[in-house]
mmCIF file of the N, C-alpha and C atoms, coordinates in Angstrom:
data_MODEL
# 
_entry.id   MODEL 
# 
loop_
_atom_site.group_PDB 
_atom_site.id 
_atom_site.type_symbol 
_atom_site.label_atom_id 
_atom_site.label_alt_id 
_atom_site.label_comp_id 
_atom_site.label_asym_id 
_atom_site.label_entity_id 
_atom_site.label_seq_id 
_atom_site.pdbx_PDB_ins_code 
_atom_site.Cartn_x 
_atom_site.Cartn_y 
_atom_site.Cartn_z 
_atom_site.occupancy 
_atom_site.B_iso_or_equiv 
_atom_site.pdbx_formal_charge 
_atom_site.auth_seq_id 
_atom_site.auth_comp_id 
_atom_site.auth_asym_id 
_atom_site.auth_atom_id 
_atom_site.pdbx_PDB_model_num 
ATOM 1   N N  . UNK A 1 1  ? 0.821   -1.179  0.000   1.00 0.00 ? 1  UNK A N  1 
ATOM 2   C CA . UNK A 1 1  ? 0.000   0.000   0.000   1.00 0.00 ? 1  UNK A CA 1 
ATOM 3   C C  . UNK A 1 1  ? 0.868   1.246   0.000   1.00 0.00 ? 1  UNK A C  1 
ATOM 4   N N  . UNK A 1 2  ? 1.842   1.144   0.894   1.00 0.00 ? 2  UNK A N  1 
ATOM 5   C CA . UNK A 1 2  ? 2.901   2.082   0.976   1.00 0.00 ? 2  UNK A CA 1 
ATOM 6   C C  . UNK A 1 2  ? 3.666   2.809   -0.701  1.00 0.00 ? 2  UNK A C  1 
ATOM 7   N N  . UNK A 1 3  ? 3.882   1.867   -1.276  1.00 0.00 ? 3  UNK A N  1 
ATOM 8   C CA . UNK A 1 3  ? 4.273   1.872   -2.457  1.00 0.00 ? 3  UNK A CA 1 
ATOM 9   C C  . UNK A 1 3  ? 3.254   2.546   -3.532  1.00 0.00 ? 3  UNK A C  1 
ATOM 10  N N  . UNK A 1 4  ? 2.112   2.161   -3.329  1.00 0.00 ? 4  UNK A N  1 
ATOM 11  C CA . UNK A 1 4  ? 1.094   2.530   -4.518  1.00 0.00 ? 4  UNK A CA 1 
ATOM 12  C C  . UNK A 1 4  ? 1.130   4.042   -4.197  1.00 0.00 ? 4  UNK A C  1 
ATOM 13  N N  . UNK A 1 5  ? 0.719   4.787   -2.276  1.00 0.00 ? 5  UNK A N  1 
ATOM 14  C CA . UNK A 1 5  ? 0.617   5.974   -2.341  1.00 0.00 ? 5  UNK A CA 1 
ATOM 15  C C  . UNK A 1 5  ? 1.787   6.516   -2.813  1.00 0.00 ? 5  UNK A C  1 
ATOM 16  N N  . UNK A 1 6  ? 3.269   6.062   -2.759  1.00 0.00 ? 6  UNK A N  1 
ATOM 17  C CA . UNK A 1 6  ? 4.466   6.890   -3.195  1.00 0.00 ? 6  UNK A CA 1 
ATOM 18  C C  . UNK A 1 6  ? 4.357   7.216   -4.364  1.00 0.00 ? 6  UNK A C  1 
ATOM 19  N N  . UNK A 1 7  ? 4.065   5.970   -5.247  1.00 0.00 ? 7  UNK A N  1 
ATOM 20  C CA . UNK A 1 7  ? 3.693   6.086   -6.915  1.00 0.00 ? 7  UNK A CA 1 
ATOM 21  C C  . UNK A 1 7  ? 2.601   7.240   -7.144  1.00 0.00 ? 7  UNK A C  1 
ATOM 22  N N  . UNK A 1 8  ? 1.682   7.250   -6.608  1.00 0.00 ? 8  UNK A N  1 
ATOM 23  C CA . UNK A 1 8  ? 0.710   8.035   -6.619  1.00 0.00 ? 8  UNK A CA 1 
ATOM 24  C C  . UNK A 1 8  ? 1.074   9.544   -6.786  1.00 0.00 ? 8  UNK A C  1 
ATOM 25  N N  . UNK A 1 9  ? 1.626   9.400   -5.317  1.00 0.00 ? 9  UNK A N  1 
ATOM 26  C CA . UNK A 1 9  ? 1.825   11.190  -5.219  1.00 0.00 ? 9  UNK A CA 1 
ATOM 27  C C  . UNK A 1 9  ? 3.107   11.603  -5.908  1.00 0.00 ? 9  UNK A C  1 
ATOM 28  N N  . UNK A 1 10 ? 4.349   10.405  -6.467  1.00 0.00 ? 10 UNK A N  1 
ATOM 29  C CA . UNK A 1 10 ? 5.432   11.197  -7.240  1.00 0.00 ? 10 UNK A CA 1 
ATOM 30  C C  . UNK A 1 10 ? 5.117   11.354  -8.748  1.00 0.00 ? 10 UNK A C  1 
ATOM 31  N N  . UNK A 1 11 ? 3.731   10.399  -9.133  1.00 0.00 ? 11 UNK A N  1 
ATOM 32  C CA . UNK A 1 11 ? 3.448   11.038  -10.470 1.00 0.00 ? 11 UNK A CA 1 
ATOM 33  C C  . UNK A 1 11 ? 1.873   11.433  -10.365 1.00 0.00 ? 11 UNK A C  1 
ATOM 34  N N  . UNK A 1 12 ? 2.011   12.591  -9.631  1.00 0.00 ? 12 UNK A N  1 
ATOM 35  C CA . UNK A 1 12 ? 0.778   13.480  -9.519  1.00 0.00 ? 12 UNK A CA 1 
ATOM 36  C C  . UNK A 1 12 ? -0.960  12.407  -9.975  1.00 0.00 ? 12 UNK A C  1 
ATOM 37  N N  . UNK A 1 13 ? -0.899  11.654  -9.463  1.00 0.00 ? 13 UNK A N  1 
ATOM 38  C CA . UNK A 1 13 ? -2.105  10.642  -9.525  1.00 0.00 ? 13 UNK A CA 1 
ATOM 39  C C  . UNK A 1 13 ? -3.299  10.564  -8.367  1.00 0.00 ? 13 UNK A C  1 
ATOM 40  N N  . UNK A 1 14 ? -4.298  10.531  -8.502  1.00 0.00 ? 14 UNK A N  1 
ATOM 41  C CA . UNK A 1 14 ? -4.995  10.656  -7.238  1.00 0.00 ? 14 UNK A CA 1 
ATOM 42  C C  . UNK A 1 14 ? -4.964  9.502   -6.169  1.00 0.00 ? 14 UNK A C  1 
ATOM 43  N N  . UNK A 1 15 ? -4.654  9.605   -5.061  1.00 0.00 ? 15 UNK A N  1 
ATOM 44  C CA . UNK A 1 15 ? -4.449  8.058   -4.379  1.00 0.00 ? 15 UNK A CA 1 
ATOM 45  C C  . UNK A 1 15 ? -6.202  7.417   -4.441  1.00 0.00 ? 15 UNK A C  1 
ATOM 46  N N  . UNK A 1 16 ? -5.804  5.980   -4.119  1.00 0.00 ? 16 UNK A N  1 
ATOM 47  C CA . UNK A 1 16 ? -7.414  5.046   -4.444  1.00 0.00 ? 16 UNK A CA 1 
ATOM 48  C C  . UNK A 1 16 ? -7.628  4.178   -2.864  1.00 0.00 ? 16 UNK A C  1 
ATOM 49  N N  . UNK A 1 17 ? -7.015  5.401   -2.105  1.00 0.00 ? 17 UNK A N  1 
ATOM 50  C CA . UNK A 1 17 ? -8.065  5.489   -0.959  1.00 0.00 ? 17 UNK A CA 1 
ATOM 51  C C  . UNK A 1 17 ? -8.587  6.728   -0.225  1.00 0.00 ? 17 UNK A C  1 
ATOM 52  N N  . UNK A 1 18 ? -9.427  6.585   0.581   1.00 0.00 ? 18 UNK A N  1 
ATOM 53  C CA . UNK A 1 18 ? -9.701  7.970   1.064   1.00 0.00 ? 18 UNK A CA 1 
ATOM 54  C C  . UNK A 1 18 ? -10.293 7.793   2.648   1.00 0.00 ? 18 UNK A C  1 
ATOM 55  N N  . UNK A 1 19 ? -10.022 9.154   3.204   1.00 0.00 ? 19 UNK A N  1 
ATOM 56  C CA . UNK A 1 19 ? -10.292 9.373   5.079   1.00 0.00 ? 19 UNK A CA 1 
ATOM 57  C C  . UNK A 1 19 ? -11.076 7.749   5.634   1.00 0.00 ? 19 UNK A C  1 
ATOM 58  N N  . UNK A 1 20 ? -12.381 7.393   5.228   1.00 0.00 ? 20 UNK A N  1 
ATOM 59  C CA . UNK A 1 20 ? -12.889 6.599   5.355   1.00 0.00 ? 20 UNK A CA 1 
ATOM 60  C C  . UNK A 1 20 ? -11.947 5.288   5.878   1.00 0.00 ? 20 UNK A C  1 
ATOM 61  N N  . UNK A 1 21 ? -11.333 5.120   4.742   1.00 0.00 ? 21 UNK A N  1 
ATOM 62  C CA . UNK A 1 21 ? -10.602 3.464   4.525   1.00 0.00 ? 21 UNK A CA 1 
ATOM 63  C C  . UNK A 1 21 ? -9.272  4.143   5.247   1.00 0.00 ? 21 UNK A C  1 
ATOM 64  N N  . UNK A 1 22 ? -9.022  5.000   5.709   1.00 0.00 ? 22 UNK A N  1 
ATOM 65  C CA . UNK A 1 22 ? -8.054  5.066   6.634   1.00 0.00 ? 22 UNK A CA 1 
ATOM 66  C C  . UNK A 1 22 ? -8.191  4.980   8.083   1.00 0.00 ? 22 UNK A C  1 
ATOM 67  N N  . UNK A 1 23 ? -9.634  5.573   8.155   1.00 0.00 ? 23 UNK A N  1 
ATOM 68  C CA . UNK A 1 23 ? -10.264 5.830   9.642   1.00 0.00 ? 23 UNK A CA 1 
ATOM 69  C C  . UNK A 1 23 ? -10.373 4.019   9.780   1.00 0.00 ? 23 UNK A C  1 
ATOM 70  N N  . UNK A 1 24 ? -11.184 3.149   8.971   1.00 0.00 ? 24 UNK A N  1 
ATOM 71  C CA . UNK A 1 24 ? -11.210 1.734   8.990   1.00 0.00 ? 24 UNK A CA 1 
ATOM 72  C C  . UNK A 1 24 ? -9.571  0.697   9.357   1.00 0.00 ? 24 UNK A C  1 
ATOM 73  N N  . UNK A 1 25 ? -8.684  1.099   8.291   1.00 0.00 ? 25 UNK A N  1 
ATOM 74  C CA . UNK A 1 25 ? -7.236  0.744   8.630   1.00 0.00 ? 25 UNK A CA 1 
ATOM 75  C C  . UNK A 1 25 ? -6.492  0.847   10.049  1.00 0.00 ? 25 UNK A C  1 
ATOM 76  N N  . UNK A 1 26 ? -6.807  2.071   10.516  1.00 0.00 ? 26 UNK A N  1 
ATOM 77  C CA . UNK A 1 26 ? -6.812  2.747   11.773  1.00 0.00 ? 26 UNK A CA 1 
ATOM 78  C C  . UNK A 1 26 ? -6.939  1.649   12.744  1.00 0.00 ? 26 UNK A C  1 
ATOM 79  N N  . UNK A 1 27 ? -8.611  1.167   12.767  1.00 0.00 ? 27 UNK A N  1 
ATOM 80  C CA . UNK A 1 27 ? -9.451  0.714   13.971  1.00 0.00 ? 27 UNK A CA 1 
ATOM 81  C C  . UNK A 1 27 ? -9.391  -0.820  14.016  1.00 0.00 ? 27 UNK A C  1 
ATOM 82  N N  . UNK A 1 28 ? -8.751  -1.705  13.167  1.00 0.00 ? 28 UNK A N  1 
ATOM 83  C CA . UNK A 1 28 ? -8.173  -3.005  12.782  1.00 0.00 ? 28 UNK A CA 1 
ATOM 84  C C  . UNK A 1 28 ? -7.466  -3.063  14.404  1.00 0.00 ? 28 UNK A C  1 
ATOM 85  N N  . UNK A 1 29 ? -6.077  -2.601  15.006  1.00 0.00 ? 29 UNK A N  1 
ATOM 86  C CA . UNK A 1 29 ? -5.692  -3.220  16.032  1.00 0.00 ? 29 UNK A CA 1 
ATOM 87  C C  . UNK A 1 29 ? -6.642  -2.903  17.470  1.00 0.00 ? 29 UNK A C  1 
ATOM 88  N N  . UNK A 1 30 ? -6.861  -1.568  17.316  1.00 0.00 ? 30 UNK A N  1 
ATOM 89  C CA . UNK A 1 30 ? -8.356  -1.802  18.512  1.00 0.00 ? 30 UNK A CA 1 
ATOM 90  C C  . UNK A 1 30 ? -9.535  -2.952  18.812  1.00 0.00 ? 30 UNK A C  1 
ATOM 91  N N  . UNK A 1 31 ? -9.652  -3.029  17.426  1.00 0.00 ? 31 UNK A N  1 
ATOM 92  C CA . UNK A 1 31 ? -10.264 -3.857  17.359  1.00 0.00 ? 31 UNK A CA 1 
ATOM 93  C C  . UNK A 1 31 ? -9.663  -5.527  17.386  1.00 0.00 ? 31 UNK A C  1 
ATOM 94  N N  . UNK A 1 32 ? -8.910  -5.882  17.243  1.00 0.00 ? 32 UNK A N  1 
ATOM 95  C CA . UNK A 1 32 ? -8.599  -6.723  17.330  1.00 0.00 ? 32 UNK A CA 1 
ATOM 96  C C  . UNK A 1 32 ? -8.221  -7.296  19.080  1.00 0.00 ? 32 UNK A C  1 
ATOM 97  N N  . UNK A 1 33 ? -7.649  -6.138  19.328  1.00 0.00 ? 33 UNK A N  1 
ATOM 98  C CA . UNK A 1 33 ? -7.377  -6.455  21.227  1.00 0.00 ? 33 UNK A CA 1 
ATOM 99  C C  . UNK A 1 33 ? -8.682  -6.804  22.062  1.00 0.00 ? 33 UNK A C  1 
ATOM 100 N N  . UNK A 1 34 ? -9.844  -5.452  21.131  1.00 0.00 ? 34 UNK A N  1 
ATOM 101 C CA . UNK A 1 34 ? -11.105 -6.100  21.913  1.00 0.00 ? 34 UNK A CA 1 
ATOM 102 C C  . UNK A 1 34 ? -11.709 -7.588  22.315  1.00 0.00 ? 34 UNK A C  1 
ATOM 103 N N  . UNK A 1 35 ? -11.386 -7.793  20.756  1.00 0.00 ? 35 UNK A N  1 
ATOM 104 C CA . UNK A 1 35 ? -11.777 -9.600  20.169  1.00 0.00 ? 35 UNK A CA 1 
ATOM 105 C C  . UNK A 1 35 ? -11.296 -10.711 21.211  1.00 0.00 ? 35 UNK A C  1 
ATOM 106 N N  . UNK A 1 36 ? -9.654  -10.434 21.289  1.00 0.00 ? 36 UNK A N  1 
ATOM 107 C CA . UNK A 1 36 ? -8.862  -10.929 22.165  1.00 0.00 ? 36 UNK A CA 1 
ATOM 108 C C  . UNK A 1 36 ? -9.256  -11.222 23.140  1.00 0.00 ? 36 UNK A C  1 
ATOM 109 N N  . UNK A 1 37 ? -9.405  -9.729  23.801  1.00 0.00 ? 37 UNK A N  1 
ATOM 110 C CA . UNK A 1 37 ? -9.796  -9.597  25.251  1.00 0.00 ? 37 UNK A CA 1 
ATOM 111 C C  . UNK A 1 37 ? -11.242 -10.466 25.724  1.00 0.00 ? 37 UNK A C  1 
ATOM 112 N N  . UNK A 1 38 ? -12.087 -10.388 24.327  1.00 0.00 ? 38 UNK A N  1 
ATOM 113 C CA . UNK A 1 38 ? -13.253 -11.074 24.726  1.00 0.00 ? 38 UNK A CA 1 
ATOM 114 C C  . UNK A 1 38 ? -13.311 -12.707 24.041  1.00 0.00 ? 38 UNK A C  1 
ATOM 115 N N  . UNK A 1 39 ? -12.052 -13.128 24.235  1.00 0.00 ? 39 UNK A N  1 
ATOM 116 C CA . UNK A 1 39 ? -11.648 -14.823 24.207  1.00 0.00 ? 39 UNK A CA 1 
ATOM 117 C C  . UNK A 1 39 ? -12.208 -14.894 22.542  1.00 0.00 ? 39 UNK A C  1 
ATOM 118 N N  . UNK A 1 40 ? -11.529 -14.456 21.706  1.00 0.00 ? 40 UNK A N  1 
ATOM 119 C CA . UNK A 1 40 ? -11.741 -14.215 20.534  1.00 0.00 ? 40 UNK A CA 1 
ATOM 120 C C  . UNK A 1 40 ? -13.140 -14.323 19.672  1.00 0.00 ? 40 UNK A C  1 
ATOM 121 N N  . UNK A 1 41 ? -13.775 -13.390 20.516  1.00 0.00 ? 41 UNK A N  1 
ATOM 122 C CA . UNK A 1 41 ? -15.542 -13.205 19.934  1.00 0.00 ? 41 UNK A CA 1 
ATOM 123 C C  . UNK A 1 41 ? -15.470 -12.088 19.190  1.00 0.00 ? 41 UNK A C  1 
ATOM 124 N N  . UNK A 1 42 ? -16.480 -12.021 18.027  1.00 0.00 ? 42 UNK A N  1 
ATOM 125 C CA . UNK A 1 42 ? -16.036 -10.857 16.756  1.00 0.00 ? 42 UNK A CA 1 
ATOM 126 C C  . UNK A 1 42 ? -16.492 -10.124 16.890  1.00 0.00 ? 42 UNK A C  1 
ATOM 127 N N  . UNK A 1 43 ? -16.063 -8.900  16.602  1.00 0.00 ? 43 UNK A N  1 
ATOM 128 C CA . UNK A 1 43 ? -16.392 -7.728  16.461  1.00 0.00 ? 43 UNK A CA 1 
ATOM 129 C C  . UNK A 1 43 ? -16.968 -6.975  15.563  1.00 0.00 ? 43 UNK A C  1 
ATOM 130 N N  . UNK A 1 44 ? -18.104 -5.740  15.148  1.00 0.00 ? 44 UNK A N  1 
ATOM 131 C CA . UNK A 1 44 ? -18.530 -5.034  14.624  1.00 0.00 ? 44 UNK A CA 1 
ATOM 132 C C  . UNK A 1 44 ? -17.405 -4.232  13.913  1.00 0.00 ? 44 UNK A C  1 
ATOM 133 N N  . UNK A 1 45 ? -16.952 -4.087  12.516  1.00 0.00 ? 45 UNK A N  1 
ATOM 134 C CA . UNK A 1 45 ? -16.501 -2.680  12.236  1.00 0.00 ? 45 UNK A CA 1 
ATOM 135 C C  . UNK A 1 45 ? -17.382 -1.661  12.374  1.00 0.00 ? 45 UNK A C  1 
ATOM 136 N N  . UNK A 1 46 ? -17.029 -0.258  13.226  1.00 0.00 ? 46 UNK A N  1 
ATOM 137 C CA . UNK A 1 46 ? -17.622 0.534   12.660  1.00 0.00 ? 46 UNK A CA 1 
ATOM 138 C C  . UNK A 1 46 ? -18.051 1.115   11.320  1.00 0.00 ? 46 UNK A C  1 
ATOM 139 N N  . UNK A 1 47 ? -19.097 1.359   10.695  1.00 0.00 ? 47 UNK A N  1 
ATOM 140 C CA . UNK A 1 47 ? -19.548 2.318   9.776   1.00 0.00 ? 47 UNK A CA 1 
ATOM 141 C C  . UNK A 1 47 ? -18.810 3.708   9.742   1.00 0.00 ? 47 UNK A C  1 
ATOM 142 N N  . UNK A 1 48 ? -17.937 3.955   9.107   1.00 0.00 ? 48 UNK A N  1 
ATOM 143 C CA . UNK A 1 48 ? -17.634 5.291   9.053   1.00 0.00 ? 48 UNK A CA 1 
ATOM 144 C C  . UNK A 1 48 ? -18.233 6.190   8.368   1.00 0.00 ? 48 UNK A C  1 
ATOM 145 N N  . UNK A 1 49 ? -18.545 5.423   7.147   1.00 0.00 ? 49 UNK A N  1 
ATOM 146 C CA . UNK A 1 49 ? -19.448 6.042   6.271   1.00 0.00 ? 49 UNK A CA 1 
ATOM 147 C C  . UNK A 1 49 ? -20.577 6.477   6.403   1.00 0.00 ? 49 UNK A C  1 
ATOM 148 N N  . UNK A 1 50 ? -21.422 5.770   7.165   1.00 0.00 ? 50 UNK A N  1 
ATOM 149 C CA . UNK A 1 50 ? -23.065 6.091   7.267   1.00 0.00 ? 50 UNK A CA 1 
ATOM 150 C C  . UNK A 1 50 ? -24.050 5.385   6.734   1.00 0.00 ? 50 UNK A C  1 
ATOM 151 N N  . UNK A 1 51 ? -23.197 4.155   6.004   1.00 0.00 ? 51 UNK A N  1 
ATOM 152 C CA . UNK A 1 51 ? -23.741 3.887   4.735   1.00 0.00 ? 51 UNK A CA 1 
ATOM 153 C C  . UNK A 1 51 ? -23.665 4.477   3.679   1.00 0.00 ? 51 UNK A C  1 
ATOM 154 N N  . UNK A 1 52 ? -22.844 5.300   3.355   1.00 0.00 ? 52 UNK A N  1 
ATOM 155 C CA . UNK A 1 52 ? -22.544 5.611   2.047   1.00 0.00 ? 52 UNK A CA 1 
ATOM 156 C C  . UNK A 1 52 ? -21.300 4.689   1.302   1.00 0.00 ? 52 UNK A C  1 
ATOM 157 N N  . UNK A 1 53 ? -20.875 4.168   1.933   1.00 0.00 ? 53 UNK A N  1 
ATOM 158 C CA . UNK A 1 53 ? -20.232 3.164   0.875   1.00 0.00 ? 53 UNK A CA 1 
ATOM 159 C C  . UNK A 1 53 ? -21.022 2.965   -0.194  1.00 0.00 ? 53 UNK A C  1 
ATOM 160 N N  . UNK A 1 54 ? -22.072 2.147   0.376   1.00 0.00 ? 54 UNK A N  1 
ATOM 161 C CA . UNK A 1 54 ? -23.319 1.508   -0.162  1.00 0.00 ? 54 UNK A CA 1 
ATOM 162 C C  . UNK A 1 54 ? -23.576 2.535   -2.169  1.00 0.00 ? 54 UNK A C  1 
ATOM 163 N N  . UNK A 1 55 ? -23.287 3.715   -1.961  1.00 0.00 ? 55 UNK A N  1 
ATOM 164 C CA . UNK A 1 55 ? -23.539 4.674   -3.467  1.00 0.00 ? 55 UNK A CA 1 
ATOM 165 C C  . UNK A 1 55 ? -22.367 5.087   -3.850  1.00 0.00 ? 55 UNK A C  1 
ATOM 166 N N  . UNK A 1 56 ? -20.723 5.217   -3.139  1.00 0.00 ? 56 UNK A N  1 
ATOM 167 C CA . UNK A 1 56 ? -19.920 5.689   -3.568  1.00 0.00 ? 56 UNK A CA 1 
ATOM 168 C C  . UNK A 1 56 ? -19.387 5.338   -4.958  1.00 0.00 ? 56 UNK A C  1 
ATOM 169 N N  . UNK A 1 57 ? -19.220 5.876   -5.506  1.00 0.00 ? 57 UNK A N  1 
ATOM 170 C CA . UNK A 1 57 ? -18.666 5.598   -7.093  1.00 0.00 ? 57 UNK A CA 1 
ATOM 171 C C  . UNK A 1 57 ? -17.355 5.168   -6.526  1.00 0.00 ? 57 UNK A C  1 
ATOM 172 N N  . UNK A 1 58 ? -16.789 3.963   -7.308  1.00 0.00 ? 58 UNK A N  1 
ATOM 173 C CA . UNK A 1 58 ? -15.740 3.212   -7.334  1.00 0.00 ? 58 UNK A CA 1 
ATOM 174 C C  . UNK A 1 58 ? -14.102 4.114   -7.734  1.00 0.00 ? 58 UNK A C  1 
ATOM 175 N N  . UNK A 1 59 ? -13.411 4.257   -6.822  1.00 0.00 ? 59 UNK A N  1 
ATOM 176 C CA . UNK A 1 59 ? -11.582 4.561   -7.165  1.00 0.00 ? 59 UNK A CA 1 
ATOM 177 C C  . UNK A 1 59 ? -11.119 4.464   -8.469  1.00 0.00 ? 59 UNK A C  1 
ATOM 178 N N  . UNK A 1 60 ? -10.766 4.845   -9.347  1.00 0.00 ? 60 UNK A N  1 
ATOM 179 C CA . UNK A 1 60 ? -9.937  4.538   -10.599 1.00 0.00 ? 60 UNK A CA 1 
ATOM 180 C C  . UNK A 1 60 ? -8.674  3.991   -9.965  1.00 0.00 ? 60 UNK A C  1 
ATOM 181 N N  . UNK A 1 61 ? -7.986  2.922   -10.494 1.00 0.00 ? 61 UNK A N  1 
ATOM 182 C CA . UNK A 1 61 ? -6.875  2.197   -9.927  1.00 0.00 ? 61 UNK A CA 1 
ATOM 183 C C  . UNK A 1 61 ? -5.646  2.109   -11.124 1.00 0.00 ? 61 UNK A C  1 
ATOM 184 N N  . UNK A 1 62 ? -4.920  2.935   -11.226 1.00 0.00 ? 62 UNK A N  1 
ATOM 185 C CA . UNK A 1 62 ? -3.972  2.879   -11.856 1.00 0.00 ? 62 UNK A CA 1 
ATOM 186 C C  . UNK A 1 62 ? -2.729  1.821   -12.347 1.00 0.00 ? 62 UNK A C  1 
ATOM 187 N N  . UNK A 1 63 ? -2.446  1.084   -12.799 1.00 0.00 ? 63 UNK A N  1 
ATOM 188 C CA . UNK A 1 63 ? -1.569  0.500   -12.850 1.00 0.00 ? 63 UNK A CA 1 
ATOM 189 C C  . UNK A 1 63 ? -0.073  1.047   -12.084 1.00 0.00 ? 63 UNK A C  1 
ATOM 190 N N  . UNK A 1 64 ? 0.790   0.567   -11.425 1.00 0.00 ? 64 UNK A N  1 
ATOM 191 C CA . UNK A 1 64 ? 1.653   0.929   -11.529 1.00 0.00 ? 64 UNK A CA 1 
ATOM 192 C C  . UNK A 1 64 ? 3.118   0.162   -11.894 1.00 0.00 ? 64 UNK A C  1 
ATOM 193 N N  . UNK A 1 65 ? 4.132   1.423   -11.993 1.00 0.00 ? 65 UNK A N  1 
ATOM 194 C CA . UNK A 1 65 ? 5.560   0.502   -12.441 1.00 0.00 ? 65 UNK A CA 1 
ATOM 195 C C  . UNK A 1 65 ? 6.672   0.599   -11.991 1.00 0.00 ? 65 UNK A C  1 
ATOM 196 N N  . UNK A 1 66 ? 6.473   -0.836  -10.986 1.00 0.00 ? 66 UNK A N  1 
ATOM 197 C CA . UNK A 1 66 ? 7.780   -0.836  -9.988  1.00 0.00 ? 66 UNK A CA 1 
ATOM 198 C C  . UNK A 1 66 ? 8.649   -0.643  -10.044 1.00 0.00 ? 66 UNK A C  1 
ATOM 199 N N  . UNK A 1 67 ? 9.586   -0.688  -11.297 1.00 0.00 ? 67 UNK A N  1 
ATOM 200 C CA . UNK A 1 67 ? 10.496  -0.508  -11.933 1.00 0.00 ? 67 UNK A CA 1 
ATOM 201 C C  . UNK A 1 67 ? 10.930  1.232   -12.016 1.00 0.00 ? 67 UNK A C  1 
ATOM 202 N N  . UNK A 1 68 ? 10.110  1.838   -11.854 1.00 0.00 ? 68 UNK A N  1 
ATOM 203 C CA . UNK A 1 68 ? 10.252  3.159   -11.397 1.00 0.00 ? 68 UNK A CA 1 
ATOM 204 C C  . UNK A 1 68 ? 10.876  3.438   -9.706  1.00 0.00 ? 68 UNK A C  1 
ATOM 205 N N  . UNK A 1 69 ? 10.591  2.247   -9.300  1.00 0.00 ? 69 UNK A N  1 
ATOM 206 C CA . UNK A 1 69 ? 11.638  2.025   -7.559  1.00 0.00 ? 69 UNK A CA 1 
ATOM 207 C C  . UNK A 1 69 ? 12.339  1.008   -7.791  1.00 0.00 ? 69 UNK A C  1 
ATOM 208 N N  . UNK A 1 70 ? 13.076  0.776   -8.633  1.00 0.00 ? 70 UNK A N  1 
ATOM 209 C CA . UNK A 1 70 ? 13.976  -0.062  -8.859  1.00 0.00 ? 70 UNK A CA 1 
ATOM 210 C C  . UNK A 1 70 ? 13.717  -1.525  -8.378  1.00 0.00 ? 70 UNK A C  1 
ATOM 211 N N  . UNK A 1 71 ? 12.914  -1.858  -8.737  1.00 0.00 ? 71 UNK A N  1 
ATOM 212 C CA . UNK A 1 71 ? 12.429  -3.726  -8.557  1.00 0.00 ? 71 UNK A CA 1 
ATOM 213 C C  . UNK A 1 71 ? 12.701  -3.637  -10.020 1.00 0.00 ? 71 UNK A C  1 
ATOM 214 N N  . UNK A 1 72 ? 12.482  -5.221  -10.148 1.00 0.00 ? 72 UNK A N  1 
ATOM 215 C CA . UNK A 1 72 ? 12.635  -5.741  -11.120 1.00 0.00 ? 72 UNK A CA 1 
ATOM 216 C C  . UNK A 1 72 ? 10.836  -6.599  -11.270 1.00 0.00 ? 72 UNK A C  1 
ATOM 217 N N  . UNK A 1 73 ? 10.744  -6.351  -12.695 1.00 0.00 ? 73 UNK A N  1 
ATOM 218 C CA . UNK A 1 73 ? 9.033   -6.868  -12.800 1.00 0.00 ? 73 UNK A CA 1 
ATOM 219 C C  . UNK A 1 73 ? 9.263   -8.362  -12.872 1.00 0.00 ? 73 UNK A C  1 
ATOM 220 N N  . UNK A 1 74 ? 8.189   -8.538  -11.744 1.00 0.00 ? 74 UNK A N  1 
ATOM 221 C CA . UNK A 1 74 ? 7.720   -9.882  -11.617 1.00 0.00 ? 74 UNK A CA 1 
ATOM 222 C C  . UNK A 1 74 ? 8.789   -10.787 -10.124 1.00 0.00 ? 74 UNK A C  1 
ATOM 223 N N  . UNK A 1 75 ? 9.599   -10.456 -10.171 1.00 0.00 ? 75 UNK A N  1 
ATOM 224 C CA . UNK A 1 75 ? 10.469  -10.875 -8.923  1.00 0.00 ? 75 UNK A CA 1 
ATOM 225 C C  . UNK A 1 75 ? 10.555  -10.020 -7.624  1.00 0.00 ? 75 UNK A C  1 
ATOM 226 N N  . UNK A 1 76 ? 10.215  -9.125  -7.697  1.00 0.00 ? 76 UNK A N  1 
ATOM 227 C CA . UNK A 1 76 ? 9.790   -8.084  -6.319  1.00 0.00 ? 76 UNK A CA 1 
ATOM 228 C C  . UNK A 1 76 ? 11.490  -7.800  -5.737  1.00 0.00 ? 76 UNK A C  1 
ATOM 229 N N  . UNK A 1 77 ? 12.590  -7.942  -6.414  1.00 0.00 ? 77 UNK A N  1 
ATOM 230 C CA . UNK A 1 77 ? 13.611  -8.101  -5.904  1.00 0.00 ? 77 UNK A CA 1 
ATOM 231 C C  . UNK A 1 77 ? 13.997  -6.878  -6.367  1.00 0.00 ? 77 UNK A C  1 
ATOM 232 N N  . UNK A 1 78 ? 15.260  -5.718  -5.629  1.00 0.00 ? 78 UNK A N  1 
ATOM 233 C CA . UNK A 1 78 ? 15.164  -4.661  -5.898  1.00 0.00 ? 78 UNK A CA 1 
ATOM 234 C C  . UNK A 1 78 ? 16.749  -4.644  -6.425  1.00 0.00 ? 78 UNK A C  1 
ATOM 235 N N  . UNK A 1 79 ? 16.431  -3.959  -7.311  1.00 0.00 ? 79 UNK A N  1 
ATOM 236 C CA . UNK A 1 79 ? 17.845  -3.900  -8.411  1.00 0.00 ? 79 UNK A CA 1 
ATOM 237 C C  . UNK A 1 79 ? 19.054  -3.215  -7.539  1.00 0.00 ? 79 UNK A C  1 
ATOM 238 N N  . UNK A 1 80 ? 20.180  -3.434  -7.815  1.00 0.00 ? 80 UNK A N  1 
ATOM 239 C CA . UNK A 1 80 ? 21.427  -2.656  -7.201  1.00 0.00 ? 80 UNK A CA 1 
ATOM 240 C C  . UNK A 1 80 ? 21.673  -1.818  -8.216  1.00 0.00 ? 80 UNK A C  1 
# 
């Protein structure tokens, strides 16, 4: 994920997430200790949205090219 926003913002691209799915990313280890704590019984994500997920028009998702951070395509191994 780290990678896609770098790509993103060094070639002026809009990132393909937003506040929402960060506020959600966020609440993953809270949530998870709760679970824990309650002998691993599941938990509710919050709604951040309101339910608007439910109408949001879908992210455009760009391809990107690793090779622009020096990997090599298809081996994830990073060039010297």
């Amino acid at each position: 994920m780290d990678l896609r926003w770098a790509y993103c913002l060094q070639n002026g691209l809009p990132l393909d997430t937003d506040v929402y799915d960060l506020a959600t990313y966020s609440s993953i280890v809270e949530l998870s200790e709760k679970s824990v704590n309650a002998r691993s019984a599941a938990i509710d994500f919050p709604d951040y949205t309101r339910g608007g997920w439910k109408t949001a028009k879908p992210f455009e998702v760009d391809e990107i090219d690793i090779r622009k951070f020096g990997f090599e395509e298809g081996s994830g191994a990073k060039r010297t």
